[in-house]
C-alpha positions, 0 to 999 in steps of 0.5 A: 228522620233521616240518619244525617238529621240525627247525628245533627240532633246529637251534636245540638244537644251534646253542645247544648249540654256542655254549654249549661255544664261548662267544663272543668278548668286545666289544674296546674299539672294537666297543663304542664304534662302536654306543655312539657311534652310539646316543649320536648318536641320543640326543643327550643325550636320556634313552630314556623308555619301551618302546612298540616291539614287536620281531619278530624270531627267537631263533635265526636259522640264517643271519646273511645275512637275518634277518626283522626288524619294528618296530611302534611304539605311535603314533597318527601324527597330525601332533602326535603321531607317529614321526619315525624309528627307528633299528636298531642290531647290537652286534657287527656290524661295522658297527653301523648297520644302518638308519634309517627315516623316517615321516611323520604320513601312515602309518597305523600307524608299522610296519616289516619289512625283513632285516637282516645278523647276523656273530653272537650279540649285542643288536638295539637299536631306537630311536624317535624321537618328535616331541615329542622323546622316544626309546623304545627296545628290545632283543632278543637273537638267536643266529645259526648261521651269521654274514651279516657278513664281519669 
């Protein structure tokens, strides 16, 4: 058995698993954490477009490090770059998992960092621009065993 077939053996039972148990549904307070924090971001700002590129796993074996990058479509000029972007977990229990801030000077608005996942949710990730405009993206993950104490 080859290292490739396990991990896919893991990922197969993971899902199996999460699909006879199901998860848990949002109470009221998880989901206004993250809603109240991306509403923050926007500040009555409407998302305008895609532009991210997400890498981040479909399954994660374990929650506690979860590889994730973030490549934004930008030339980062001084009149036209990413200002921040913003990485938001909808079932964490502390939703914000991170702000990052870039300057003009980067060549490339681009990211890599390890992120803590409780469980099977949406990873939103915003990006402010600096003419004011927000791109956004989202990507599901499901997580076998959860990083987050709850």
């Amino acid at each position: 058995m080859t290292i490739e077939r396990r991990i896919l053996l893991k990922a197969g039972a993971a899902t199996a698993a999460l699909a006879l148990v199901g998860s848990a549904p949002l109470r009221a307070d998880e989901v206004n954490a993250w809603q109240d924090w991306r509403d923050q971001i926007l500040d009555e700002r409407e998302v305008v477009g895609d532009g991210i590129v997400l890498g981040l796993p479909a399954v994660a074996e374990n929650g506690a490090q979860v590889p994730l990058t973030i490549r934004v479509d930008s030339p980062m000029t001084v009149d036209d770059h990413v200002r921040t972007i913003h990485i938001i977990a909808t079932r964490n229990p502390a939703p914000e998992i991170g702000t990052f801030h870039l300057t003009p000077s980067l060549t490339r608005a681009e990211v890599m960092t390890r992120i803590r996942i409780a469980e099977e949710q949406e990873i939103i990730v915003l990006a402010e621009l600096s003419d004011g405009r927000v791109l956004q993206q989202t990507a599901s993950i499901i997580v076998s065993i959860g990083g987050c104490a709850t």
